[in-house]
N, C-alpha and C positions, 0 to 999 in steps of 0.2 A: 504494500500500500504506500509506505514511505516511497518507496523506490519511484511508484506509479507517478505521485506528489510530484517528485525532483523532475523528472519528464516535462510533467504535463508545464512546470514554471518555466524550464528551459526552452520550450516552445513558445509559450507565449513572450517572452523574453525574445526570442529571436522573430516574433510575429511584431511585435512593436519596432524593433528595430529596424524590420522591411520595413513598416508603413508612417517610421520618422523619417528613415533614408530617402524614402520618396518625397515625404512632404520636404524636406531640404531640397533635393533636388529638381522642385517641381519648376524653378522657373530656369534648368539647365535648357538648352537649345535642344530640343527634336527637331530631328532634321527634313525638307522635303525629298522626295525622293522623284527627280525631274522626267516627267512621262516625254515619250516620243512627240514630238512638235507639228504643228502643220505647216508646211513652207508657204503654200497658197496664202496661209493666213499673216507671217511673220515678212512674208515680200509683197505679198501681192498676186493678186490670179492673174492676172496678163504677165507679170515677170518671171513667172517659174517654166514657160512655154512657150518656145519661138518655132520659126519656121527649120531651124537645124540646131535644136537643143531642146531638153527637158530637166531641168531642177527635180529631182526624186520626188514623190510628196512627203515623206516625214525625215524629218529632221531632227537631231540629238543635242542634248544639249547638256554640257559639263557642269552646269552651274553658274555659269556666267556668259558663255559664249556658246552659238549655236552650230552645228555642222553638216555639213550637206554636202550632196553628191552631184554633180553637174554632168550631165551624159551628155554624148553625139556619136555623129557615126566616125567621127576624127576619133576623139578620148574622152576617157571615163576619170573626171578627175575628181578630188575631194577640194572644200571649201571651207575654211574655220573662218566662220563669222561671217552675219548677212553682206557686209559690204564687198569682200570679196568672191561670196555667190554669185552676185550678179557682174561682178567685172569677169568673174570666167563665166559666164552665158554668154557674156556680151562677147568676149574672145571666139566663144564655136562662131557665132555667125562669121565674127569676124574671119577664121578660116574658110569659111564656106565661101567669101569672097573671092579671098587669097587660092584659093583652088578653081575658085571661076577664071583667075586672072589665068593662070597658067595653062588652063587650055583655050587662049586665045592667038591669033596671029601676033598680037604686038610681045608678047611675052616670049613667044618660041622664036623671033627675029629676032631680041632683044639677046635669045641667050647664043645664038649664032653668030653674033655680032660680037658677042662677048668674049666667047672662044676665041677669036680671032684679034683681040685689044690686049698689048702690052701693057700691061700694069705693073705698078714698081710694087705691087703690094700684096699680096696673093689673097685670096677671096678667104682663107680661115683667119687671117689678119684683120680683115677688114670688117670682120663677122663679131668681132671682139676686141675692141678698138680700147679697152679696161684692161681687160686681160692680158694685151698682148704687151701695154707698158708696165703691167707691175711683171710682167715674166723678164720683164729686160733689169740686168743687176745695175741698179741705184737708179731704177728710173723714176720709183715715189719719193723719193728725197730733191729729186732736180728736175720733176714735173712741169714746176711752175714755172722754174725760169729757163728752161732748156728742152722744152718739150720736141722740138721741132729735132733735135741733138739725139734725144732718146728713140725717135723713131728711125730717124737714120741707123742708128745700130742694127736694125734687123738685114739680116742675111739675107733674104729676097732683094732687097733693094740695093744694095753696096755690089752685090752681082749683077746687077744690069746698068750701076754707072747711071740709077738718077740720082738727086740730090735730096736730102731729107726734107728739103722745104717741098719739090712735087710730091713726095709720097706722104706728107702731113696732108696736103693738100686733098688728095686722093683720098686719103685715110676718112678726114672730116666729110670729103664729099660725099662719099659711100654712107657716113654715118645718120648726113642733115638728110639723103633720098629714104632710107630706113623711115626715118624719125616721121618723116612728113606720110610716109605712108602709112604710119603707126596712127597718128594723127586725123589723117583723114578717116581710117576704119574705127576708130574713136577706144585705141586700147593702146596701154601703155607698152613706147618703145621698151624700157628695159624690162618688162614682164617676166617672172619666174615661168612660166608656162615654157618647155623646152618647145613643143610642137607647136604651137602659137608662133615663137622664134625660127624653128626651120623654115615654116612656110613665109615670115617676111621675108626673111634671107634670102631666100629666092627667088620671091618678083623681086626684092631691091636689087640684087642685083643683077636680073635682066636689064633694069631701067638703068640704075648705075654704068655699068662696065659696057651693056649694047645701048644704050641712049631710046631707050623706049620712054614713052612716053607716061607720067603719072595717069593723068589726065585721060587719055588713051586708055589706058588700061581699065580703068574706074570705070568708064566708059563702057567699055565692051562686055564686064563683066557685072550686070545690075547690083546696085545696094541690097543688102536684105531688106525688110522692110522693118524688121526685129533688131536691123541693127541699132533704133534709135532706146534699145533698152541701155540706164543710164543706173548707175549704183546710187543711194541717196547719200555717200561718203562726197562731203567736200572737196575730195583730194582732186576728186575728175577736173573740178574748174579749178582750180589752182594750180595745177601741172600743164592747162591747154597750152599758155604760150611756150614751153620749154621745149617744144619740139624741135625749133631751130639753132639751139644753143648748143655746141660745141658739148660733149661730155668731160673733154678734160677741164673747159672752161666753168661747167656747174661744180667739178670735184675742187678744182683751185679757190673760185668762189666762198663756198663753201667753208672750205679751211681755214680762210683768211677769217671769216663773219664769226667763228666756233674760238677763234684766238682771240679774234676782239672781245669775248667775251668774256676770257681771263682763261680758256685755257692754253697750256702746253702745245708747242706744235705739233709734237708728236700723237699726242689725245687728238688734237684736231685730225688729222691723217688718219687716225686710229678709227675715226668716227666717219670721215669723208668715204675711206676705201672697203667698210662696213659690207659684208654679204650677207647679213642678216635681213637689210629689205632692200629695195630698188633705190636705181638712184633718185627716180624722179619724189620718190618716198620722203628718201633722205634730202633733199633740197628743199621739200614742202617742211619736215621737220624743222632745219637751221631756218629758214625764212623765220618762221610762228618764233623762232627763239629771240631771233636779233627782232623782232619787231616789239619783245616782253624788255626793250631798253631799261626801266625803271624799274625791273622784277628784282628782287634779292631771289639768290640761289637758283637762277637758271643755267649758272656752267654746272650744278649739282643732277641738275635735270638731265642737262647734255651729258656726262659722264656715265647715270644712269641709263641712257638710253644708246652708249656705246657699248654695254656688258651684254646688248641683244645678243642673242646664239643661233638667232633661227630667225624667218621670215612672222612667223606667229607673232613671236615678243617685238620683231621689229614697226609691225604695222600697230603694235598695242601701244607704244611710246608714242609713234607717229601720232594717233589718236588720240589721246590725254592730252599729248602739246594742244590738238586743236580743242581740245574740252578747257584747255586754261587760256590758251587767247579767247575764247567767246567767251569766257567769264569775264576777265580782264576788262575787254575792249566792248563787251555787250552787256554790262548786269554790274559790276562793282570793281573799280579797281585792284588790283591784286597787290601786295606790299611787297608780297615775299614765298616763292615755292619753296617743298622741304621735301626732302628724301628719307625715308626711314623702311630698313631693308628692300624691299620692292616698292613700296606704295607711296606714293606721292599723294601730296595733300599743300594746299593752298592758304594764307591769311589775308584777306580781304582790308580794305582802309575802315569799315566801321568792325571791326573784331570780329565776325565771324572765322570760324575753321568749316573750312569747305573741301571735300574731298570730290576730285574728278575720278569719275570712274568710268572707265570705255567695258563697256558689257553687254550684249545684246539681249539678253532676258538672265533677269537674278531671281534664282530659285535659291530659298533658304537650306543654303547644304552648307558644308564646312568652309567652301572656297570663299564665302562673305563674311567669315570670321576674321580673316584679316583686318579688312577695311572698317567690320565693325568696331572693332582693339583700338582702330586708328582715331578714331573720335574721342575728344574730353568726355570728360563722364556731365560736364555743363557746359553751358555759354551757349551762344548763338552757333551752329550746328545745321550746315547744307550738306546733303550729296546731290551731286550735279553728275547729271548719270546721264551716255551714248542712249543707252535702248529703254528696259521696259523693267517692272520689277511683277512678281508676280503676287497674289493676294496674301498671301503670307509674308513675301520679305515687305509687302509694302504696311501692314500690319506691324507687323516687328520694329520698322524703322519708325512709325508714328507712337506706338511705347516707348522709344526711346525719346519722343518731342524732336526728331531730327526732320528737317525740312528738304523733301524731296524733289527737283525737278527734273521729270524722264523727257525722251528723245529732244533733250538740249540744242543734239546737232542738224537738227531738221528742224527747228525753232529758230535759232539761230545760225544762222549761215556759217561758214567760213568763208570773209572777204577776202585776202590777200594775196598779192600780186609777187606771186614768187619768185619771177623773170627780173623786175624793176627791187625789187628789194635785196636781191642776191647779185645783178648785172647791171643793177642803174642806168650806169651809163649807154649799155646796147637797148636797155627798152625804151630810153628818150631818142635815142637814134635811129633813121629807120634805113632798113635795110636795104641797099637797091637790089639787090639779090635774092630778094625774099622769094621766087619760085625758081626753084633748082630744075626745072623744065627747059 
């Protein structure tokens, strides 16, 4: 009976203990558990479905950022995050062009012509106008002031006796007919997309090396009519006029604007010759930087956003710059950015703490732990958030009296002129060679 006694208190003893444990831990975070998405509904129904592409219809999503699968009868590629979804939809059409081009007459004379044109510069050269200066030793240290010097060094050219100033020449010409083609099919010259890049490579350089004509070609080959699908990412208008600008000329740029800012040269370089995102990426980033003049801790920012590893983290940095210029420049002065391990956060002139978050739908899972840590536990308290929050985290974040405002970047534009802010001088000047035709 004793015995019975001891039992039965040691149970109840450990029956109070679960149902304190609990009550303690009842306002611990349960977490959601993020269901498959509808793209139809996160893009748009006309956006997920062109005349040579189709967006999957469900969509995944890590807790902050959503992922998707962009098919064609080209490639089956993957997309982390809505705004590069639709810049690769927009890509297939854009191939569907670029293969229209190719089986045209001006394309197949253009490469027949091409065959037959001495060039100082060989077409994998020319194809990789980045790549082919950092392969050459000491050519990122004497880029800027000897660039014409560092191509000359290539063994194609010094074996046929031209001089580095034609094959620079050639070099950039080859680059500006790419660019302008990139341009006109409305997708980015330096795109990660490899197959996207084989097929400009080669109408550019029909029209390059056989003298075919842009225009001509566009021509002969109809637009899609899908190709006017457009990502709601900023970066589209803000990269339009950089199609004509030199690449060595945006990376020099660049480096220069990243030193003005107090860093190191080498950091600067570090950050210019970045294969973590595009260049046109990275020129929109340094722009939104040098234009935060009066920010404290934006070379903290820029140093931040040279530790990217991958294209993911690099279009995430790109992104936040642009969520702290629309704050800045659209909603309240900024004083001062701060870095604390990953997360960047904001101080506003009337004392708020504002945290920019690039995120395309927040489901309350562990990855919004961070950002939430990042907030005072008082004061005046924004998240100025890219996308959407879901009914729980937006729940969660009104318990904590923090003041939410979702798709920022489609409220607020991104204005800036990335050409005139990074090249000044060539965007007040105009060009009389502006068609390379």
């Amino acid at each position: 009976m004793k015995h019975r006694r001891c039992v039965a208190l040691r149970g109840l003893a450990l029956l109070c203990a679960a149902f304190l444990g609990r009550a303690a831990g009842a306002t611990e975070a349960v977490w959601e558990q993020p269901a498959a998405l509808d793209a139809g509904t996160l893009l748009g129904r006309s956006a997920i479905v062109g005349e040579h592409f189709e967006i999957e219809p469900k969509a995944e999503n890590d807790g902050l950022m959503n992922r998707f699968v962009v098919g064609s009868s080209y490639q089956r590629i993957g997309a982390y995050g809505n705004s590069l979804a639709l810049e690769r939809a927009r890509e297939q059409e854009a191939m569907a062009v670029l293969r229209g081009i190719k089986k045209t007459e001006a394309y197949t004379q253009g490469l027949e012509a091409a065959a037959q044109a001495p060039l100082a510069v060989t077409r994998q050269a020319l194809t990789d106008p980045v790549g082919v200066m950092k392969s050459i030793p000491g050519a990122v240290s004497n880029l800027w002031s000897d660039v014409s010097g560092a191509i000359g060094g290539l063994r194609q050219g010094s074996e046929q006796g031209k001089s580095s100033g034609q094959m620079l020449k050639e070099l950039l010409g080859y680059q500006r007919v790419k660019a302008r083609l990139a341009f006109e099919l409305g997708v980015d010259v330096y795109s990660s997309n490899a197959v996207l890049q084989t097929d400009l490579d080669d109408v550019a350089w029909s029209i390059f090396a056989g003298g075919a004509s842009i225009d001509l070609a566009m021509t002969q080959a109809p637009v899609a009519a899908s190709l006017s699908v457009r990502a709601a990412n900023a970066i589209d208008g803000a990269r339009a006029p950089l199609w004509d600008i030199p690449p060595a000329t945006l990376l020099q740029a660049s480096s220069e604007a990243l030193q003005t800012m107090g860093l190191a040269s080498d950091e600067a370089d570090a950050i210019a010759w970045s294969s973590a995102c595009t260049l046109s990426h990275k020129s929109v980033l340094v722009s939104l930087l040098a234009e935060l003049a009066d920010v404290g801790g934006r070379d903290e920012f820029a140093r931040l956003a040279a530790s990217a590893s991958n294209e993911a983290d690099g279009r995430r940095y790109v992104e936040t710059a642009q969520l702290v210029w629309t704050y800045h420049r659209q909603q309240r002065p900024v004083e001062s950015v701060r870095v604390a391990a990953d997360v960047v956060s904001m101080h506003d002139a009337d004392g708020r703490f504002v945290l920019p978050l690039r995120a395309d739908s927040v489901f309350w899972t562990p990855k919004v732990q961070p950002f939430v840590d990042a907030f005072p536990a008082s004061g005046k308290r924004v998240l100025w958030l890219s996308g959407v929050l879901s009914e729980r985290s937006r729940a969660e974040f009104a318990r904590r009296k923090i003041t939410v405002h979702e798709r920022v970047l489609e409220r607020h534009p991104v204005e800036v002129d990335v050409a005139a802010v990074l090249v000044p001088a060539r965007a007040e000047t105009p060009d009389p060679e502006a068609n390379p035709d």
